[in-house]
N, C-alpha and C positions, 0 to 999 in steps of 0.2 A: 751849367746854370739852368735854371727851371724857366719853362716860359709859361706853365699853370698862373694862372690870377688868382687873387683873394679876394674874396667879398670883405668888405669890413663898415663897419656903422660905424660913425662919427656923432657924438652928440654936441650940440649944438645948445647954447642956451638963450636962444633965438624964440621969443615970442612972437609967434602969428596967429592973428583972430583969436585970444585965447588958451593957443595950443603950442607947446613945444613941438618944435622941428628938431627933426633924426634926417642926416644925410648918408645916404647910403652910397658907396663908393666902388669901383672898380680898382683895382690895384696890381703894378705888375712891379718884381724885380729886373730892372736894369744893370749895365754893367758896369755903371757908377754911381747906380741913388734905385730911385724909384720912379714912375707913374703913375698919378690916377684918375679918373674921369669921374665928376658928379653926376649920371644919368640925370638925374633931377632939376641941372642948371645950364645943361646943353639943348640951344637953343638951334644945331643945326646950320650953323652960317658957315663953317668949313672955312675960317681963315687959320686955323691950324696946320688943316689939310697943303693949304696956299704955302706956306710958312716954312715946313717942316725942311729941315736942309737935306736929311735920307728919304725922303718918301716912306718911311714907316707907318704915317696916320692913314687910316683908311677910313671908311664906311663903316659902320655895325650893320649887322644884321637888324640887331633890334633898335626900337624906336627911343626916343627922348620924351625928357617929361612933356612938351608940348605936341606930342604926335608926330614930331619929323627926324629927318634922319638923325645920330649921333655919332661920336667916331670912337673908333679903337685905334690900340697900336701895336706893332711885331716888335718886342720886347727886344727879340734878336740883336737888332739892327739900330736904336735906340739910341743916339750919342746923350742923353741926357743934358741936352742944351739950356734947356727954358723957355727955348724961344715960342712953341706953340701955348705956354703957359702966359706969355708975357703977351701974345695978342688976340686972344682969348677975351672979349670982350666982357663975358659974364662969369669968370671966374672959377670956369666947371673943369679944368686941369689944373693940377697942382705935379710939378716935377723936383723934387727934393736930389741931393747931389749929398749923396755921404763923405764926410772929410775921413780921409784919408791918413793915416800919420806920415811921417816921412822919417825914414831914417837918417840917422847922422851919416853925414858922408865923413871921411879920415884920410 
């Protein structure tokens, strides 16, 4: 499995002042969905961090759209929960969970 991330735009048809908003996203493959962080809507409160049931969420390096810290994640180790997406106050992770098929048992 690759742990390289993907940038990717999201458009958005969200008028502000005017102007359409484009979110630009972090994105990682997972070992049952995906990851991804809105720089733009991470606010730094680190109750992800608090949450996370493997410790994968950490710190970035880099900042958030408000000047303060934001978080990443070690794709690695990843269970694909939700749960840091689910207490996320401002909606800047989304963790998606690809279905799977299931074969017929006999």
């Amino acid at each position: 499995m690759t742990t390289e991330n993907k940038l990717w735009e999201k458009a958005e048809n969200t008028v502000f002042d005017g102007q359409e908003q484009q979110m630009t996203g972090e994105q990682w493959t997972t070992a049952r969905g995906s990851w991804t962080i809105f720089p733009q809507l991470c606010k730094g409160c680190g109750l992800c961090i608090e949450r996370c049931p493997t410790g994968v969420i950490r710190w970035a390096s880099e900042l958030g759209a408000y000047g303060t810290n934001r978080v990443t994640v070690d794709p690695e180790g990843c269970i694909t929960c939700k749960i840091c997406a689910d207490y996320c106050p401002d909606a800047a992770l989304s963790v998606v969970v690809e279905e799977r098929s299931r074969s017929a048992k006999t």
